[in-house]
C-alpha positions as CSV (number, residue, x, y, z in Angstrom):
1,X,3.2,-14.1,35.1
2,X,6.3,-11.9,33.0
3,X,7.6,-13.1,29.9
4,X,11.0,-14.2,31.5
5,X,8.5,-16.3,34.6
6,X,6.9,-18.4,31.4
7,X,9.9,-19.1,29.8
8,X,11.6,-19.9,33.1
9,X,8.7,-22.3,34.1
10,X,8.7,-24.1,31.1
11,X,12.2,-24.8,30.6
12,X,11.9,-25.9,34.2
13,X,9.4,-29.1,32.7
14,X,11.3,-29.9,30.0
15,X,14.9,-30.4,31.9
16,X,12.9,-32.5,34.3
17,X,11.3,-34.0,31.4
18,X,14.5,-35.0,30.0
19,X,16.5,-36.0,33.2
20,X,13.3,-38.1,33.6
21,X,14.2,-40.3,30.0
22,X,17.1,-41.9,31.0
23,X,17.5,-43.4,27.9
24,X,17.7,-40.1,26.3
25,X,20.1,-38.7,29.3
26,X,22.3,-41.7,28.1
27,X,22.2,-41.4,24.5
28,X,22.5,-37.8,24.4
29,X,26.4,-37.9,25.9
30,X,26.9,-42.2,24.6
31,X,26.9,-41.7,21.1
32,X,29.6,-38.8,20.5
33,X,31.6,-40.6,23.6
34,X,31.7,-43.6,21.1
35,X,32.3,-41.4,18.1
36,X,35.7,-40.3,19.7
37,X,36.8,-43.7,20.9
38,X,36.0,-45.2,17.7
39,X,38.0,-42.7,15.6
40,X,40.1,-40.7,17.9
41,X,41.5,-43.9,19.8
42,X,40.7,-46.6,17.7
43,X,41.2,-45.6,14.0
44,X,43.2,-42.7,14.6
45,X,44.5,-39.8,12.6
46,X,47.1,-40.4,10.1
47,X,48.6,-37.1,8.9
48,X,51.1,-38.5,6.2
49,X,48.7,-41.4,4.8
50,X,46.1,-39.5,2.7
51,X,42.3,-40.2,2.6
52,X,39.8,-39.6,5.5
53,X,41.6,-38.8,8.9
54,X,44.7,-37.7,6.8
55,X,44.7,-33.8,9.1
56,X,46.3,-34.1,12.3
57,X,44.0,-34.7,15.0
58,X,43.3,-31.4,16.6
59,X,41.5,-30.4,13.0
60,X,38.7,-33.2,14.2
61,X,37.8,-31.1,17.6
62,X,35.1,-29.1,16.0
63,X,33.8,-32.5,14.3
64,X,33.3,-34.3,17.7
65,X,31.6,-31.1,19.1
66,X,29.3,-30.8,16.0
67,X,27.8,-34.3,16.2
68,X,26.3,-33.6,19.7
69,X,25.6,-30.0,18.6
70,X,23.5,-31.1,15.3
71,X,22.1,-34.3,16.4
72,X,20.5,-33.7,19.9
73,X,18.7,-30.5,19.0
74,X,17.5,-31.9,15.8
75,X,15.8,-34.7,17.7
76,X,15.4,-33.7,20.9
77,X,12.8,-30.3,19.9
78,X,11.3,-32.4,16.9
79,X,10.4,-35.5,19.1
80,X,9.1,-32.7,21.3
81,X,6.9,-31.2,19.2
82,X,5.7,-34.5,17.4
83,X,5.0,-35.8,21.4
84,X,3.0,-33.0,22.4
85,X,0.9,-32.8,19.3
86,X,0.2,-37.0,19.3
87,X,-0.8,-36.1,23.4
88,X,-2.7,-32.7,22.9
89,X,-0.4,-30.5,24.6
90,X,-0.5,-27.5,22.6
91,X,-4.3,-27.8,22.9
92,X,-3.7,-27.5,27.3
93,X,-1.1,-24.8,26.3
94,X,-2.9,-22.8,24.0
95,X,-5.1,-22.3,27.1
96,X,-2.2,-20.5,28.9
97,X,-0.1,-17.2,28.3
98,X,2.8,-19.1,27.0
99,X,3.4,-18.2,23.7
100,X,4.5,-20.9,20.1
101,X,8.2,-18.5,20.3
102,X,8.7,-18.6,24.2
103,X,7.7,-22.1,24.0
104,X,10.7,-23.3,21.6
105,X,13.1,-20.6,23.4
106,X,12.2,-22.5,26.5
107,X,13.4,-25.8,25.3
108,X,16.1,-24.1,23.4
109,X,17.5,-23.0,26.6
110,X,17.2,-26.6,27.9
111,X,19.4,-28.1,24.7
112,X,21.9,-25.0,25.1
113,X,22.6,-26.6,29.1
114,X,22.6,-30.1,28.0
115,X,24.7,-30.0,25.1
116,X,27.0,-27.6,26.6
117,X,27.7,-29.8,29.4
118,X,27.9,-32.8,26.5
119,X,30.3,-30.6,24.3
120,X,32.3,-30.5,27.5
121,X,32.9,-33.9,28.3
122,X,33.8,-34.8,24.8
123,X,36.3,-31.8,24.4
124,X,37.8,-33.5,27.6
125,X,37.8,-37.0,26.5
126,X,39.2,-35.8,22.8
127,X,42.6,-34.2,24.7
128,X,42.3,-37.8,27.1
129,X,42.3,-39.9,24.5
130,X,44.1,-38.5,21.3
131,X,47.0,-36.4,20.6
132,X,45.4,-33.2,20.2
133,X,46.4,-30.0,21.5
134,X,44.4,-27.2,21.4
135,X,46.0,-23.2,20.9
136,X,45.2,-21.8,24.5
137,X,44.3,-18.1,24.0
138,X,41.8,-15.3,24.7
139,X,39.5,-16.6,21.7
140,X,38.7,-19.9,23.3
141,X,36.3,-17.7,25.8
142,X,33.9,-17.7,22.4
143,X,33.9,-21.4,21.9
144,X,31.2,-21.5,24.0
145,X,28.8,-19.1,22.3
146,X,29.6,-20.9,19.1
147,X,28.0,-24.0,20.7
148,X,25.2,-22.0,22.4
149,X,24.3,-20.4,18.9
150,X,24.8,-23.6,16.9
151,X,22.3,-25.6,19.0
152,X,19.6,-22.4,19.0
153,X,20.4,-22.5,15.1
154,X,19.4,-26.5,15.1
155,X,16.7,-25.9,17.5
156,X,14.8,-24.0,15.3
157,X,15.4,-26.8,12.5
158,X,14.2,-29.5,14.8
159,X,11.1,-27.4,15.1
160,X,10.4,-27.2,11.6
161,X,11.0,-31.0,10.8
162,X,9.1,-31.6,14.1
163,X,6.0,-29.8,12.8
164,X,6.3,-31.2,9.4
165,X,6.7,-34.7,10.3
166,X,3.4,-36.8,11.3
167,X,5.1,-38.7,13.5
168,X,7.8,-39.2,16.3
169,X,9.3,-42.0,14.1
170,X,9.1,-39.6,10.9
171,X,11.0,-36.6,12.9
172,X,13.9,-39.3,13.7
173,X,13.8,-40.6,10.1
174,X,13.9,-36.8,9.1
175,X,16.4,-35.3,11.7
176,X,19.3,-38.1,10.7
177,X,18.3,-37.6,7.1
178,X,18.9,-34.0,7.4
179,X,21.9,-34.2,10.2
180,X,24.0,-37.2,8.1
181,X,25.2,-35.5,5.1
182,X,26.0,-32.2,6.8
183,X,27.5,-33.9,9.5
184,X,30.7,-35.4,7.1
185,X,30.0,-33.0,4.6
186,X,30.5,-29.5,5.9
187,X,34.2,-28.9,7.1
188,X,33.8,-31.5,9.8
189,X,35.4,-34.9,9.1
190,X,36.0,-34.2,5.5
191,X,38.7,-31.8,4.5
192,X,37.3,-29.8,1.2
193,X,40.0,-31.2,-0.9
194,X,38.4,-34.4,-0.6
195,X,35.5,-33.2,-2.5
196,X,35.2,-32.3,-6.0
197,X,35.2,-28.4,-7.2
198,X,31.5,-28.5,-7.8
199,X,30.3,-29.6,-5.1
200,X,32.1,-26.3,-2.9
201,X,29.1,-24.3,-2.9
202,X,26.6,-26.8,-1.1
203,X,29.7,-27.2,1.6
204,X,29.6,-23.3,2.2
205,X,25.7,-23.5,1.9
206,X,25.5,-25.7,5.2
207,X,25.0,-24.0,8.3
208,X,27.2,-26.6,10.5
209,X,30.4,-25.2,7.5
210,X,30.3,-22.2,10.2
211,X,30.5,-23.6,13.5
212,X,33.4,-25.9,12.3
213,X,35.4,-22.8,10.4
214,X,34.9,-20.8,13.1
215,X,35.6,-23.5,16.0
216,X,38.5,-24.7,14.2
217,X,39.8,-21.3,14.0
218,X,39.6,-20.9,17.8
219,X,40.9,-24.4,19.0
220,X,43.3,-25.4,16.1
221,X,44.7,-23.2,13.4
222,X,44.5,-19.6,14.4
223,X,41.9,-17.5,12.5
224,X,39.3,-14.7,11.8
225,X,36.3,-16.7,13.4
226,X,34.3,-13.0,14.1
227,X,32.8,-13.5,10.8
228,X,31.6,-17.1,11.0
229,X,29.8,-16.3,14.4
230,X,28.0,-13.5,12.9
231,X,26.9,-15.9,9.8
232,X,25.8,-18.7,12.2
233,X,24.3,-15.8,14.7
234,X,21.9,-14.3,11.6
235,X,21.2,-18.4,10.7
236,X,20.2,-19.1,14.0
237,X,17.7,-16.2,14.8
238,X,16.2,-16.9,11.3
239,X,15.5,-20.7,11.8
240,X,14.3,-19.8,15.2
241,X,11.9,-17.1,14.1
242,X,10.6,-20.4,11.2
243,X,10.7,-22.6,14.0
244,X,8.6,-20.8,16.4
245,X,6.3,-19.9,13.0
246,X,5.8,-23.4,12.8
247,X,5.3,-24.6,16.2
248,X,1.3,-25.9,16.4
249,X,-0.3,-22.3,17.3
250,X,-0.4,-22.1,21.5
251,X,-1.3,-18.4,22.2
């Protein structure tokens, strides 16, 4: 079987796989639907009062899209490492041609489908439900590789907390650990002039700063975004090549 035949064939088991977990079907597109109703119908945006929520709402878009992009590919590939290690997987794969790096670009693929489909529906339901109103132009055609490169980025994270974790419990204890703090901490929900001068640097440290300066620049306050992708690109094919590194050994 070719290279592209293995990676087809497993991404193949891991979509039914997932479509299989309903409870992970649901929660994957539940929790950032909840998200934007909470804040973007419920608490709202208030431009002229200060504090969190103090940017008009269209600055929150990249936000939204980055909880679904962070959290379900930190989970989703560390869960799936930590499963097939407790059930002897990689021991059944190692016996095939399938390598540790087509492996994780396999389920990579998968994430890049689901979430894509999840980042969808939420930019939908953000334009339903709140006052935003995304700039329509040419650049919005790259939205969607920012998405696809942020989740192969976090893919290859998931992997590496998935192999160092001992458990499936300790890769969800590690994956909101990690996902949390850059969640509201990295140009997201928190404007930087909320945050004290000293703390900058770790904010432009975090990979997620990227996809929201660069998806911000596309959807709500015109901007070079060029540069972002190409940081996030070089991120996400160097936490893939440590992901794959650390995937249990199945060639």
């Amino acid at each position: 079987m070719s290279r592209f035949g293995r990676i087809a064939t497993e991404a193949s088991a891991a979509s039914r796989s997932f479509l299989r977990r309903r409870t992970a079907v649901f929660f994957t597109f539940f929790f950032p639907v909840i998200l934007v109703l909470i804040f973007g119908a419920l608490v709202q945006t208030q431009p002229t009062g200060g504090g969190l929520f103090a940017e008009p709402a269209g600055y929150y878009i990249p936000g939204y899209l980055a909880v679904v992009v962070l959290f379900t590919p930190l989970s989703r590939v560390g869960s799936e490492i930590a499963r097939h290690r407790d059930g002897g997987r990689f021991e059944k794969l190692a016996t095939t041609p399938l390598s540790r790096g087509e492996w994780l670009l396999a389920h990579t693929l998968v994430n890049v489908a689901i979430i894509g489909a999840a980042s969808l529906l939420i930019l939908g339901l953000v334009l339903v439900v709140t006052d935003a109103e995304p700039v329509v132009s040419p650049a919005l055609a790259a939205l969607p590789v920012f998405v696809a490169v942020a989740v192969a980025l976090f893919c290859g994270l998931g992997a590496l907390l998935g192999a160092l974790a001992d458990s499936q419990d300790g890769v969800i204890a590690a994956s909101n650990t990690v996902a949390l703090p850059l969640l509201f901490l990295s140009e997201t929900f928190v404007s930087p002039s909320l945050l004290p001068e000293w703390f900058l640097p770790a904010v432009a440290a975090s990979p997620l700063t990227y996809f929201a300066r660069g998806t911000r620049s596309i959807v709500y306050e015109p901007g070079p975004w060029v540069g972002d992708l190409a940081v996030l690109s070089v991120l996400a094919v160097a936490f893939l090549a440590l992901g794959a590194y650390a995937v249990p050994r199945t060639d």
